[in-house]
PyMOL Python script that loads the backbone (N, CA, C, O; Angstrom):
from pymol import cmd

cmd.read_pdbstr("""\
ATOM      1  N   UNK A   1       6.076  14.248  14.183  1.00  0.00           N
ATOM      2  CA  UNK A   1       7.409  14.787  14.217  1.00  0.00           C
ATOM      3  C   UNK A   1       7.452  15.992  13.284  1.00  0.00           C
ATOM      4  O   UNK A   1       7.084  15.857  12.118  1.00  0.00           O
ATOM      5  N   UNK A   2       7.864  17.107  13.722  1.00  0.00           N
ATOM      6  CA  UNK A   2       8.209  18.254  13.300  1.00  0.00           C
ATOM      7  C   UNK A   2       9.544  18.100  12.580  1.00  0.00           C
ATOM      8  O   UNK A   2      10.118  17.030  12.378  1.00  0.00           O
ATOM      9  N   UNK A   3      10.116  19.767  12.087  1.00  0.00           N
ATOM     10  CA  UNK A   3      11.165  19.897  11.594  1.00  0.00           C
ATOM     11  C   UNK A   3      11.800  19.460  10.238  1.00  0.00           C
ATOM     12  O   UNK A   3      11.181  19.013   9.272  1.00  0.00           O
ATOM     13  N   UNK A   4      13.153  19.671  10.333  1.00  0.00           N
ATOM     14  CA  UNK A   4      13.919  19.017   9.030  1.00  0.00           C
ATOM     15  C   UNK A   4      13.857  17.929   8.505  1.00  0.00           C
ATOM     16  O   UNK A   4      13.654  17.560   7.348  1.00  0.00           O
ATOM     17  N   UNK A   5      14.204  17.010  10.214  1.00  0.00           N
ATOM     18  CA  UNK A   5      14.253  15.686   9.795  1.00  0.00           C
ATOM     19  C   UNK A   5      12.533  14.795   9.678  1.00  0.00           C
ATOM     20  O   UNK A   5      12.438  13.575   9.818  1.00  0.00           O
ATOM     21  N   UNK A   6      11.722  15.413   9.494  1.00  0.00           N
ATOM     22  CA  UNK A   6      10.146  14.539   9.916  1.00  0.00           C
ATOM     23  C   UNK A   6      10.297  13.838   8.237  1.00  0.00           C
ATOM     24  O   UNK A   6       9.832  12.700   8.296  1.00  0.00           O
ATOM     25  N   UNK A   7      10.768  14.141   6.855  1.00  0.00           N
ATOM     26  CA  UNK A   7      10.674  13.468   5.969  1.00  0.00           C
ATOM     27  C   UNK A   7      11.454  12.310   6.237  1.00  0.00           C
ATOM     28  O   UNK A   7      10.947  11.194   6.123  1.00  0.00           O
ATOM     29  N   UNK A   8      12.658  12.468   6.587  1.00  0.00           N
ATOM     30  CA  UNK A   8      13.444  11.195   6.734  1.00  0.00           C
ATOM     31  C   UNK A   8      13.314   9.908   7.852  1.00  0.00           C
ATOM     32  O   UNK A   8      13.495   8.713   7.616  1.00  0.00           O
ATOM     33  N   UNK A   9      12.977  10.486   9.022  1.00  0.00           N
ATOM     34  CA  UNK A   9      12.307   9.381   9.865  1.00  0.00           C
ATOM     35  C   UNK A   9      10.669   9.365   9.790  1.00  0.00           C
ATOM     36  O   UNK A   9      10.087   9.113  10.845  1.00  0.00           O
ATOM     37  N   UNK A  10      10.099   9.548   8.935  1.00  0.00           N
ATOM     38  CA  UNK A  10       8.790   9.543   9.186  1.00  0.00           C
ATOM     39  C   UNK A  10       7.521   9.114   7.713  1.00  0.00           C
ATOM     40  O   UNK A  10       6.725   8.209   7.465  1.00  0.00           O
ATOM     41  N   UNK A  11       7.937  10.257   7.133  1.00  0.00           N
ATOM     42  CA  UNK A  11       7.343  10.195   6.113  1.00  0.00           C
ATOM     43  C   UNK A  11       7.610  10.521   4.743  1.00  0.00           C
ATOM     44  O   UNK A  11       6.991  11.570   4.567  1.00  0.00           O
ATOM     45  N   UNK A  12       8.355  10.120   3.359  1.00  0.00           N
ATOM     46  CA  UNK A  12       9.050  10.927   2.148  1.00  0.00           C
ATOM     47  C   UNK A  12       7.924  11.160   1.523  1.00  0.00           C
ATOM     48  O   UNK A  12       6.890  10.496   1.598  1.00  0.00           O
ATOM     49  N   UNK A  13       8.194  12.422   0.700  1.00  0.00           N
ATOM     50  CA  UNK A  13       7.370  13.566  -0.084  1.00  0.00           C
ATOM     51  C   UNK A  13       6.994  12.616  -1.508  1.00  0.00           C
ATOM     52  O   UNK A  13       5.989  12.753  -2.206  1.00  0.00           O
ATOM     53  N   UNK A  14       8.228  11.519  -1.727  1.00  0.00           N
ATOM     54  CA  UNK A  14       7.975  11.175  -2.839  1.00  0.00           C
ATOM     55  C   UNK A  14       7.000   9.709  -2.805  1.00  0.00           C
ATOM     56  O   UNK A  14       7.046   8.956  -3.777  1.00  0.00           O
ATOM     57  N   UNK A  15       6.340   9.463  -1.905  1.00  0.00           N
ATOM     58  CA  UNK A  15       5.823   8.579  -1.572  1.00  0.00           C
ATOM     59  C   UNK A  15       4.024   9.172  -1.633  1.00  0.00           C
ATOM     60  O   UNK A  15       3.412   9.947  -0.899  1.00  0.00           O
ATOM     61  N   UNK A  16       3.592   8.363  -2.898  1.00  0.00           N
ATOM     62  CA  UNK A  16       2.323   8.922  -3.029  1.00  0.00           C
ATOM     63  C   UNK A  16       1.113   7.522  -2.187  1.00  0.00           C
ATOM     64  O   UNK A  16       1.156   6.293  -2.138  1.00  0.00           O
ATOM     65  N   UNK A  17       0.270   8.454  -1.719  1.00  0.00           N
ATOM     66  CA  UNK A  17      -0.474   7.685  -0.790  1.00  0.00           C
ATOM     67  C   UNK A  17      -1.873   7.037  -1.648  1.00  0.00           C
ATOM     68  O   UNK A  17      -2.163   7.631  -2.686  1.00  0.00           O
ATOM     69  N   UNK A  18      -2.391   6.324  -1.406  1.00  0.00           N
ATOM     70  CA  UNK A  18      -3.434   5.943  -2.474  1.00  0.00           C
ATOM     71  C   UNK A  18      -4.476   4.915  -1.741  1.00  0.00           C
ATOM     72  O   UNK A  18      -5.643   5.292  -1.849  1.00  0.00           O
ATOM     73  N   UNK A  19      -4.336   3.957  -1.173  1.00  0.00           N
ATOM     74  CA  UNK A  19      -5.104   3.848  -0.681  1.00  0.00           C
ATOM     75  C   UNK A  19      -4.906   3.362   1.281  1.00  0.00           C
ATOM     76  O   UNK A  19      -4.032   2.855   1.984  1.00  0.00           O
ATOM     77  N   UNK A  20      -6.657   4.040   1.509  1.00  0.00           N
ATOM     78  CA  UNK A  20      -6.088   3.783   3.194  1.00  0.00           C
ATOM     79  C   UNK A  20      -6.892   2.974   3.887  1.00  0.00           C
ATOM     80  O   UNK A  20      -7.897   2.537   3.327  1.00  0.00           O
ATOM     81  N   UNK A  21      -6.659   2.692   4.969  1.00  0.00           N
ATOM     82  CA  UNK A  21      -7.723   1.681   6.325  1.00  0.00           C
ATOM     83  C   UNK A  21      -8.257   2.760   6.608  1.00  0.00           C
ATOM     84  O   UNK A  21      -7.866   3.874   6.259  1.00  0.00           O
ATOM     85  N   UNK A  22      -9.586   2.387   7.541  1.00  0.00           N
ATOM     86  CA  UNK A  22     -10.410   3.383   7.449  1.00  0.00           C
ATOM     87  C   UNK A  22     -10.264   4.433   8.918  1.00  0.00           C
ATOM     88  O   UNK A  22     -11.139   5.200   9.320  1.00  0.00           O
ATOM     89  N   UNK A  23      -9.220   4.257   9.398  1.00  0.00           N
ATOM     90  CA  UNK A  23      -8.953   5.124  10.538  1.00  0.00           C
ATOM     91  C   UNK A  23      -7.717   5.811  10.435  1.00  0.00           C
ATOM     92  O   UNK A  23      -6.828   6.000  11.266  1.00  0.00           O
ATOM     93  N   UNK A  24      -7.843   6.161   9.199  1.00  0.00           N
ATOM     94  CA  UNK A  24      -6.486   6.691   8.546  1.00  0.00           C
ATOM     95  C   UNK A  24      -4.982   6.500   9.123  1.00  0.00           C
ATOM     96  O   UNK A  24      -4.152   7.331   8.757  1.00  0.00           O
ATOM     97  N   UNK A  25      -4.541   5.381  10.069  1.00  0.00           N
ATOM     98  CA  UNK A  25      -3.246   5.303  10.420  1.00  0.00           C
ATOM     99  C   UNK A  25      -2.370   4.366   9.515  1.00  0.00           C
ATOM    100  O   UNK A  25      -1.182   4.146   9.751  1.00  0.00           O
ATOM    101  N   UNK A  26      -3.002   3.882   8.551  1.00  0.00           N
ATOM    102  CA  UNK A  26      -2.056   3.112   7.510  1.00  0.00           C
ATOM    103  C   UNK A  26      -2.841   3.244   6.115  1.00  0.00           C
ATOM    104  O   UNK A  26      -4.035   3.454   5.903  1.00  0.00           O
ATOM    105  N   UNK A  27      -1.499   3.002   5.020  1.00  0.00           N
ATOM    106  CA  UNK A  27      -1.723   3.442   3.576  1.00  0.00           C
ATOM    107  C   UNK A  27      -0.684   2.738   3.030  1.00  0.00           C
ATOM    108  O   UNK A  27       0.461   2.408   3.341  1.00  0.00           O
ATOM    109  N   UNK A  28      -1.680   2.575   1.834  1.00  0.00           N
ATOM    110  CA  UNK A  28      -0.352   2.035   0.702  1.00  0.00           C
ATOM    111  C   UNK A  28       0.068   2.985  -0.163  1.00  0.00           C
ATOM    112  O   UNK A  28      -0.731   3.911  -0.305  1.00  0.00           O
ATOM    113  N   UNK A  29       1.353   3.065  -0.963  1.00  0.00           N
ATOM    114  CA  UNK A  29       1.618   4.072  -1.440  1.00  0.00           C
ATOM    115  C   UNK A  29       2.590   3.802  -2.407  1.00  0.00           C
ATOM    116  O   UNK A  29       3.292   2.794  -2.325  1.00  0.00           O
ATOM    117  N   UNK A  30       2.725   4.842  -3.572  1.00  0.00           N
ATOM    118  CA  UNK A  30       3.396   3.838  -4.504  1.00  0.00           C
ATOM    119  C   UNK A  30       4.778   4.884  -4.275  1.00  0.00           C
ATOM    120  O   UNK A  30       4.488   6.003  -3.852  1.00  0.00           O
ATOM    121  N   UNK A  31       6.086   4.636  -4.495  1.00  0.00           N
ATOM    122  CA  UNK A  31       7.157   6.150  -4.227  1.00  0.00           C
ATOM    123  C   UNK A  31       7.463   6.436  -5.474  1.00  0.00           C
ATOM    124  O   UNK A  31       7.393   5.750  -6.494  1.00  0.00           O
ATOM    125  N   UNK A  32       7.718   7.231  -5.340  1.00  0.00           N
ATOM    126  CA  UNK A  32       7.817   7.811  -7.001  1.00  0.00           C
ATOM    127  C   UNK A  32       9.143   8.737  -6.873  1.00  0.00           C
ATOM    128  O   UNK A  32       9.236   9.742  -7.577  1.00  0.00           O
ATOM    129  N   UNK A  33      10.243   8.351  -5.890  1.00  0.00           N
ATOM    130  CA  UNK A  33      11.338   9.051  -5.398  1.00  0.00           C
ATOM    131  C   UNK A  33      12.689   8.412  -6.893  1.00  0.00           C
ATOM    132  O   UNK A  33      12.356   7.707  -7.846  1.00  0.00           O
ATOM    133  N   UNK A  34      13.410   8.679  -6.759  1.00  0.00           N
ATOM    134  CA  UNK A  34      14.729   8.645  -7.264  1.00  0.00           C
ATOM    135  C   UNK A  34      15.482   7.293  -7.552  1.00  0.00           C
ATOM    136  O   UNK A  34      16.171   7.049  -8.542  1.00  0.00           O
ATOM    137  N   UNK A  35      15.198   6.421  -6.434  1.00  0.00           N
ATOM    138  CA  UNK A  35      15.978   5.573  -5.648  1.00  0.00           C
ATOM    139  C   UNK A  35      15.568   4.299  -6.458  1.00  0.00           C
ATOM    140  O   UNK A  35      14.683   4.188  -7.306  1.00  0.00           O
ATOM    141  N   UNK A  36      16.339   3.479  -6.030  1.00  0.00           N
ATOM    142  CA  UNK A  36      15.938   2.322  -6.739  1.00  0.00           C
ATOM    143  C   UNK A  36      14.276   1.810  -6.815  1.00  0.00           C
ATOM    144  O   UNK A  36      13.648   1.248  -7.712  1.00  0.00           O
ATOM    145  N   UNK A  37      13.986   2.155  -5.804  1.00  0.00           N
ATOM    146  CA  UNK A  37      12.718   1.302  -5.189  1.00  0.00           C
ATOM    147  C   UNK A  37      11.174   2.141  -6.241  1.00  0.00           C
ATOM    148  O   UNK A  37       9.975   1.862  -6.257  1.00  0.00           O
ATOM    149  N   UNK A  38      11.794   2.951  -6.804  1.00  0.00           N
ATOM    150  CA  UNK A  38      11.039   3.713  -7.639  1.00  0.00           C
ATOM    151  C   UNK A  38       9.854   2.884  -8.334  1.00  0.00           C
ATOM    152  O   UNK A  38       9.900   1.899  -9.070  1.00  0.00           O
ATOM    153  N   UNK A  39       9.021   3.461  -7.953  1.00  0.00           N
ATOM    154  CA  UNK A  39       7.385   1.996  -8.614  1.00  0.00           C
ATOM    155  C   UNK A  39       7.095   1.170  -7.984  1.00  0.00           C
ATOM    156  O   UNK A  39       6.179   0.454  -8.388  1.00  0.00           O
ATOM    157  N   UNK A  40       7.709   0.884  -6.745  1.00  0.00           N
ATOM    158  CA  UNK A  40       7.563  -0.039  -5.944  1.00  0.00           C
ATOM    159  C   UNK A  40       6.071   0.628  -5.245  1.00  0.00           C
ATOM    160  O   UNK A  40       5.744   1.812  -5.322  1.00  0.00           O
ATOM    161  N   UNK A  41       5.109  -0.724  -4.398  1.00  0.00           N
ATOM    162  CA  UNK A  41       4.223  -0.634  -3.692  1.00  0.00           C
ATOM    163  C   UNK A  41       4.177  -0.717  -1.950  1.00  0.00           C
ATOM    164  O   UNK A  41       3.808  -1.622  -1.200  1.00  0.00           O
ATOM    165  N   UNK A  42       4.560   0.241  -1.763  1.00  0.00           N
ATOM    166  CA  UNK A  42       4.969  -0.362   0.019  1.00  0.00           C
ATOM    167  C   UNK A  42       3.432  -0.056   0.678  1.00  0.00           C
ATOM    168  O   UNK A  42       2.378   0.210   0.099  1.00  0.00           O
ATOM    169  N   UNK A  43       3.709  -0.190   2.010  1.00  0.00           N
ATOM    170  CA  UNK A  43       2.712   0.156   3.221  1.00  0.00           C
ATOM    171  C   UNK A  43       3.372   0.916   4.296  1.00  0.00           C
ATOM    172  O   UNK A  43       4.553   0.744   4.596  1.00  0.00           O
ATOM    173  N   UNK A  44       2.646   1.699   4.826  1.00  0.00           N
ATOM    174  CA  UNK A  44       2.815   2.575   5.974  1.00  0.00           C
ATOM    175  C   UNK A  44       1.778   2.563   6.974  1.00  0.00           C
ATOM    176  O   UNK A  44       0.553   2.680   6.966  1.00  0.00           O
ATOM    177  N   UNK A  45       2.827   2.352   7.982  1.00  0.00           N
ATOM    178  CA  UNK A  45       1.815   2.599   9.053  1.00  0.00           C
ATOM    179  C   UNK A  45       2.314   3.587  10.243  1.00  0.00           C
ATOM    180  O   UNK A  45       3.409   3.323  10.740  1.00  0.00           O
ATOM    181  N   UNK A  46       1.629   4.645  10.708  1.00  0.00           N
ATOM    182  CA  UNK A  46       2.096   5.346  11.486  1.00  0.00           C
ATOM    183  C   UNK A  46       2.915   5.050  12.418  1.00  0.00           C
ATOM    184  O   UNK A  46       3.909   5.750  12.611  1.00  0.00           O
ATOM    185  N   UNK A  47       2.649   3.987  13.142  1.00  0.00           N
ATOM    186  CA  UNK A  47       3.549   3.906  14.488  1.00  0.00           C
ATOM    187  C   UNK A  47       4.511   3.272  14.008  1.00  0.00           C
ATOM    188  O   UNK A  47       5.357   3.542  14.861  1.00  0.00           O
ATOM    189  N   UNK A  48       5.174   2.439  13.065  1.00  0.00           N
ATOM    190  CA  UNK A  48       6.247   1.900  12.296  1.00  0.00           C
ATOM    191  C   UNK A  48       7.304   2.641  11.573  1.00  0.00           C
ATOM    192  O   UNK A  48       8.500   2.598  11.862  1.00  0.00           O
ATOM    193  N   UNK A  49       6.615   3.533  10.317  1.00  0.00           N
ATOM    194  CA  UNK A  49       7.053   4.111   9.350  1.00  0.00           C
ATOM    195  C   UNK A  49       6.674   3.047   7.796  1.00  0.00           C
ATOM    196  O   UNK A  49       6.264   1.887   7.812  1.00  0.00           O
ATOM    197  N   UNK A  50       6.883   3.648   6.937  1.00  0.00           N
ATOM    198  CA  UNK A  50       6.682   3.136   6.100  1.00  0.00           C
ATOM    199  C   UNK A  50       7.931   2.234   4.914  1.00  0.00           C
ATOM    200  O   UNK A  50       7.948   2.819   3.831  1.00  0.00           O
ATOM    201  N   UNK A  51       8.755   1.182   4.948  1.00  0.00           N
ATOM    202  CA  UNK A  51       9.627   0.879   4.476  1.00  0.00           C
ATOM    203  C   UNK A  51       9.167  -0.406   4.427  1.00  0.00           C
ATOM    204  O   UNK A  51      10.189  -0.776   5.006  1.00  0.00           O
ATOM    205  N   UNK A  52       8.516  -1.514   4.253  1.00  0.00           N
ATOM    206  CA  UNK A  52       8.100  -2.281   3.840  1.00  0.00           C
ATOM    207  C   UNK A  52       7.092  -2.485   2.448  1.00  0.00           C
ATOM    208  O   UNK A  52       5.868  -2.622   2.459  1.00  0.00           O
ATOM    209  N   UNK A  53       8.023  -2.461   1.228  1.00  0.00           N
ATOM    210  CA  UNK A  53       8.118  -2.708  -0.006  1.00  0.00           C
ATOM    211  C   UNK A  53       7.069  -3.936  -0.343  1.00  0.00           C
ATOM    212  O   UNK A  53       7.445  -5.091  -0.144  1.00  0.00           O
ATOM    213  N   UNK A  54       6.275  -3.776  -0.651  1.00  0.00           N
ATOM    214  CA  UNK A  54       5.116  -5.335  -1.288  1.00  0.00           C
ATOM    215  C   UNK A  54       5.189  -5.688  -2.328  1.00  0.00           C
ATOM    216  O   UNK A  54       5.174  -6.911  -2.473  1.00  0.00           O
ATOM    217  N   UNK A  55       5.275  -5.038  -3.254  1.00  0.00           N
ATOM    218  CA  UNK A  55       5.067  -5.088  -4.771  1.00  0.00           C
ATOM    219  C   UNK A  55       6.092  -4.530  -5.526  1.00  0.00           C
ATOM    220  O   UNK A  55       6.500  -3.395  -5.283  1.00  0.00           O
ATOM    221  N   UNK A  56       6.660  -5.384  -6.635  1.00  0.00           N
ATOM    222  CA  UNK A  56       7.331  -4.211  -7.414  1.00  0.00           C
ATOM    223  C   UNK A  56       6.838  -3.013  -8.166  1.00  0.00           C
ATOM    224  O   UNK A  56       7.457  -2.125  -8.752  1.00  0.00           O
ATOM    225  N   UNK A  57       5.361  -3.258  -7.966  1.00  0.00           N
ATOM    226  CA  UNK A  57       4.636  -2.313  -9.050  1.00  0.00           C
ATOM    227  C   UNK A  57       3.116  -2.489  -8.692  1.00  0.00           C
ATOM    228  O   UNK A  57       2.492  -3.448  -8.239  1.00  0.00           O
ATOM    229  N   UNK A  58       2.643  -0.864  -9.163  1.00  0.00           N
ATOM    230  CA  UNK A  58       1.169  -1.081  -9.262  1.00  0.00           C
ATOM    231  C   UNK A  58       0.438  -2.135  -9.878  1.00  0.00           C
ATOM    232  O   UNK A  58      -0.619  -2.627  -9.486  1.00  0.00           O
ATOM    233  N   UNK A  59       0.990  -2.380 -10.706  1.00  0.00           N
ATOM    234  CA  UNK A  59       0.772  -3.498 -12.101  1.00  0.00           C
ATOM    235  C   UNK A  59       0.805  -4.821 -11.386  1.00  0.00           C
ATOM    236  O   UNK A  59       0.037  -5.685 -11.808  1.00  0.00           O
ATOM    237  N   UNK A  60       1.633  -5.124 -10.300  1.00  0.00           N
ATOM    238  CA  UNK A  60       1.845  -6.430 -10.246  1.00  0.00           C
ATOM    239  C   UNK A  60       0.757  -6.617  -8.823  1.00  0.00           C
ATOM    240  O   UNK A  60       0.269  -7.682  -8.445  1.00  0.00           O
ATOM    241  N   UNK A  61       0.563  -5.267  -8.199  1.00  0.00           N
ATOM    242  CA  UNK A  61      -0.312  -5.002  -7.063  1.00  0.00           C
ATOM    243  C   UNK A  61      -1.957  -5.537  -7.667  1.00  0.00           C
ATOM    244  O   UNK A  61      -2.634  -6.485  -7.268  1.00  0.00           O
ATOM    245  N   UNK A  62      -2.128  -4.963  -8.288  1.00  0.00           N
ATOM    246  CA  UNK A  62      -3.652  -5.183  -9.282  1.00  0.00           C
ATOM    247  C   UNK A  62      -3.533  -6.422  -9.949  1.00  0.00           C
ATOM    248  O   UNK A  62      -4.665  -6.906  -9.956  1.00  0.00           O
ATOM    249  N   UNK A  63      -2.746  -7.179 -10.510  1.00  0.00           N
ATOM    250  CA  UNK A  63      -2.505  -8.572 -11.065  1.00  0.00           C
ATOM    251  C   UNK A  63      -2.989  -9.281  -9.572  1.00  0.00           C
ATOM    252  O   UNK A  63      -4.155  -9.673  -9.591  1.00  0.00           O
ATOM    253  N   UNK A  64      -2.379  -9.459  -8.512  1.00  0.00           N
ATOM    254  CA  UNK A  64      -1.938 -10.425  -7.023  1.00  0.00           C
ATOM    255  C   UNK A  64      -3.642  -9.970  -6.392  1.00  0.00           C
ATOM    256  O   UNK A  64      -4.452 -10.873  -6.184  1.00  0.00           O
ATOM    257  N   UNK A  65      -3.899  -8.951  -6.220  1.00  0.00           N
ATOM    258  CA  UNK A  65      -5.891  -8.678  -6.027  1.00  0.00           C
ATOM    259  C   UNK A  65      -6.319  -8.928  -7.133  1.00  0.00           C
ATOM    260  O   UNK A  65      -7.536  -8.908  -6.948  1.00  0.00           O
ATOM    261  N   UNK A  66      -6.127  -9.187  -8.331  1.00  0.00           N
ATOM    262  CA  UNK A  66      -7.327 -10.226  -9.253  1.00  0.00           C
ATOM    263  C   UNK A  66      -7.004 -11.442  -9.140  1.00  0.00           C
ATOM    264  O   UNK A  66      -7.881 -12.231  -9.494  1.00  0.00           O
ATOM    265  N   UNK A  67      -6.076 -11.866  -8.778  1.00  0.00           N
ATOM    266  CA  UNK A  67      -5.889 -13.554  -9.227  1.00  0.00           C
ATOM    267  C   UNK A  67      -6.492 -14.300  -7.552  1.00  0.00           C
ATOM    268  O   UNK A  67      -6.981 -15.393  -7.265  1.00  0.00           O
ATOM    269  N   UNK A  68      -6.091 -12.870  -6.618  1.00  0.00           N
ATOM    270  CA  UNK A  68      -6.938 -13.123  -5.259  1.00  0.00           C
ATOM    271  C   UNK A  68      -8.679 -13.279  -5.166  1.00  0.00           C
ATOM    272  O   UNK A  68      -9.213 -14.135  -4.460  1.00  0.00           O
ATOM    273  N   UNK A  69      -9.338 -12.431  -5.893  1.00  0.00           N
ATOM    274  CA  UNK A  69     -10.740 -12.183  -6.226  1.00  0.00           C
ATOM    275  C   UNK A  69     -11.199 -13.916  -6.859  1.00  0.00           C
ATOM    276  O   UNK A  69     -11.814 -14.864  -6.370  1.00  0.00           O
ATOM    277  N   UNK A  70     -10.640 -13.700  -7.934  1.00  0.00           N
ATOM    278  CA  UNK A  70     -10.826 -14.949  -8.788  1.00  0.00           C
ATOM    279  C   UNK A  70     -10.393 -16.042  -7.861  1.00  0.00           C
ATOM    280  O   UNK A  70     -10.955 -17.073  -8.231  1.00  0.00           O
ATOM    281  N   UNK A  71      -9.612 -16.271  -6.780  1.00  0.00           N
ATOM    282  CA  UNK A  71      -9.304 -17.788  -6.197  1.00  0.00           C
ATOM    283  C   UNK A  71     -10.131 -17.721  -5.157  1.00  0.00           C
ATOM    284  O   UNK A  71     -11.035 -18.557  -5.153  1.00  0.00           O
ATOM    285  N   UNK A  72     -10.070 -16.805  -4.086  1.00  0.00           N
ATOM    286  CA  UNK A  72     -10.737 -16.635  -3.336  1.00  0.00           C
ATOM    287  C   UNK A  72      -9.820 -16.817  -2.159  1.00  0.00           C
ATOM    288  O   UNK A  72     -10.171 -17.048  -1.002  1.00  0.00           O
ATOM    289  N   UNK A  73      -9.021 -16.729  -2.457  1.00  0.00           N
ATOM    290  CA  UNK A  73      -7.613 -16.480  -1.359  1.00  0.00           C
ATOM    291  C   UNK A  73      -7.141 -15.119  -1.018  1.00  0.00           C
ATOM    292  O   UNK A  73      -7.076 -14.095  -1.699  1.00  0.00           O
ATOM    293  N   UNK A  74      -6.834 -15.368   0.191  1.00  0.00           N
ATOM    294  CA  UNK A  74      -6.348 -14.267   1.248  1.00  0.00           C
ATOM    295  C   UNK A  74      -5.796 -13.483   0.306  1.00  0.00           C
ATOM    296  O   UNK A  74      -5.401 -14.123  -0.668  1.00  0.00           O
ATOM    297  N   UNK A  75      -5.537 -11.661   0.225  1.00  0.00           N
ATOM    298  CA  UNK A  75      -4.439 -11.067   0.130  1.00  0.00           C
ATOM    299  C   UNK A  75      -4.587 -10.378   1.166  1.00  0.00           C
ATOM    300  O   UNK A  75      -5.663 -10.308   1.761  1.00  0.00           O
ATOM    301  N   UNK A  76      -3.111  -9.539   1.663  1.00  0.00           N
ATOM    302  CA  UNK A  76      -2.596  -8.672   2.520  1.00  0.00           C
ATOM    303  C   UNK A  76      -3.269  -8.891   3.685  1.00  0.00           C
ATOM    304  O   UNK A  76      -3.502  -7.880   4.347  1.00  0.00           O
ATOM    305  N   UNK A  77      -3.749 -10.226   4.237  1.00  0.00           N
ATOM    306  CA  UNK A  77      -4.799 -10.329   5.119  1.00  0.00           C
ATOM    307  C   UNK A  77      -5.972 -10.758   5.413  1.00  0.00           C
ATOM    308  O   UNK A  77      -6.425 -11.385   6.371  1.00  0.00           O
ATOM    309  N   UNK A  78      -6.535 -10.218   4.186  1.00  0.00           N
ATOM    310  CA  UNK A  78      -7.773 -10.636   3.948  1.00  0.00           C
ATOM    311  C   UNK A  78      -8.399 -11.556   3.005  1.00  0.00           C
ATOM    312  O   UNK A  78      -7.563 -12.141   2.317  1.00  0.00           O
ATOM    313  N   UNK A  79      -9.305 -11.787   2.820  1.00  0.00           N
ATOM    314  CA  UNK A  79      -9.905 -12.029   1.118  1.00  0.00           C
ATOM    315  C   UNK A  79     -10.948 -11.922   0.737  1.00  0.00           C
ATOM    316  O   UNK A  79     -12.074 -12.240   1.119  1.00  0.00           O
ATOM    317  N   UNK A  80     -10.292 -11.178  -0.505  1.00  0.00           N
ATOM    318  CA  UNK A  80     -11.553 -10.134  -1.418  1.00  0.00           C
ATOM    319  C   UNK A  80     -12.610 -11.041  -1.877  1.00  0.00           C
ATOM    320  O   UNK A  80     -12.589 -12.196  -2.303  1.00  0.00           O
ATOM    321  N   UNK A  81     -13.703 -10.035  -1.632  1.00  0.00           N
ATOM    322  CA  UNK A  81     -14.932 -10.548  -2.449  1.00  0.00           C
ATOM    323  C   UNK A  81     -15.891  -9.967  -2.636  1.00  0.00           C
ATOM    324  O   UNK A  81     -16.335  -9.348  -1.669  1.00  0.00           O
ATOM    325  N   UNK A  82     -16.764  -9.885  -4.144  1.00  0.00           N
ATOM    326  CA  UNK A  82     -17.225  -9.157  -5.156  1.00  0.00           C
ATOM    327  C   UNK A  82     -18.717  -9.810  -4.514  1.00  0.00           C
ATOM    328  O   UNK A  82     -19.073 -10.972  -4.321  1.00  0.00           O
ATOM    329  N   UNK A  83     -19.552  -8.172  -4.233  1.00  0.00           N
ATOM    330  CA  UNK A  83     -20.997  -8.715  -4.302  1.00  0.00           C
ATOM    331  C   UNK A  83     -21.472  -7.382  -4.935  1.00  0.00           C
ATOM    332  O   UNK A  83     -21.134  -6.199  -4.900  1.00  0.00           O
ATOM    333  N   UNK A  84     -22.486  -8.199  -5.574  1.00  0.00           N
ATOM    334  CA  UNK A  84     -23.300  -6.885  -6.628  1.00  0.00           C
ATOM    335  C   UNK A  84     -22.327  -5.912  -7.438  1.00  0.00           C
ATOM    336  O   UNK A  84     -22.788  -4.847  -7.850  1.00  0.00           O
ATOM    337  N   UNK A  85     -21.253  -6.183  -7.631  1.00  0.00           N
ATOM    338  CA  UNK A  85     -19.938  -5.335  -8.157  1.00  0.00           C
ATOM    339  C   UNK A  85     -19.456  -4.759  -7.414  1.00  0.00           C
ATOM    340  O   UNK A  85     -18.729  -3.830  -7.766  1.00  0.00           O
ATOM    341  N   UNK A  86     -19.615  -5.005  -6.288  1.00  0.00           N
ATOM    342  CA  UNK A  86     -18.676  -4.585  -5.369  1.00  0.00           C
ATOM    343  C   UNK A  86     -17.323  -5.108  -4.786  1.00  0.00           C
ATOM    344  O   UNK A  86     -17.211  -6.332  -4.725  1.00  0.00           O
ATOM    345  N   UNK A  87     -16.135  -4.231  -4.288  1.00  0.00           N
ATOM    346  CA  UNK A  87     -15.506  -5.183  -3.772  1.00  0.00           C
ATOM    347  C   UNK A  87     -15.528  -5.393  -2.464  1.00  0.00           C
ATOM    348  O   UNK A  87     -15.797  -4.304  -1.956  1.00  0.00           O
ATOM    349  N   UNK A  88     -15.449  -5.867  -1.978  1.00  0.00           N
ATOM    350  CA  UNK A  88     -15.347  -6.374  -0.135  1.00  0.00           C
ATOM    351  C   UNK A  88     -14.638  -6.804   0.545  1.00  0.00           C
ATOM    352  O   UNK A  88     -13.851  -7.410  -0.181  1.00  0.00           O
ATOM    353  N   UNK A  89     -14.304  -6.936   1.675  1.00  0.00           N
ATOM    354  CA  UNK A  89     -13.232  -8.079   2.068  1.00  0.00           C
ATOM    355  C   UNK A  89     -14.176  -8.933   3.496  1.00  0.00           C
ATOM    356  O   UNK A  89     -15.003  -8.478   4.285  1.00  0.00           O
ATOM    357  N   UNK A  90     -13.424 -10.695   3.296  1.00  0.00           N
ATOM    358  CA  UNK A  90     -14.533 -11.464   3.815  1.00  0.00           C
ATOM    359  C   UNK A  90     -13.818 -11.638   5.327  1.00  0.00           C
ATOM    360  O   UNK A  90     -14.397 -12.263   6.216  1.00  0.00           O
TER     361      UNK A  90
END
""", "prot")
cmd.dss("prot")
cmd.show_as("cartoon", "prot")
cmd.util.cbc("prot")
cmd.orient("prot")
């Protein structure tokens, strides 16, 4: 979507992207806008938009993937796991 409106139905400026799937149509992103939701961790996905809020915070994002690593339980789907220092998902 072009134009004026492509931030508001599509994508906000204040929404920093950070990490993605590997066919670049979805990302998590932390917003760093005005609004309440400020620090919050959402997800985006192209054909949706992005307004689904996960986390209140990076902080609590990185807490919920270590306590996932360490149990060995699912997050966002999956579940992580460390080989040779790596991370993975199983």
């Amino acid at each position: 979507m072009d134009g004026p409106d492509a931030e508001a139905n599509w994508w906000r400026m204040d929404w920093v992207p950070w990490a993605a799937n590997h066919d670049g149509a979805s990302c998590l992103f932390v917003d760093t806008g005005p609004s309440p939701g400020c620090g919050t961790v959402g997800y985006f996905f192209q054909e949706t938009g992005g307004e689904a809020r996960l986390w209140p915070s990076l902080t609590a994002f990185l807490v919920a993937l270590a306590d996932a690593v360490e149990e060995g339980t699912p997050f966002f789907g999956e579940t992580p796991v460390v080989h040779g220092g790596a991370l993975g998902w199983a």
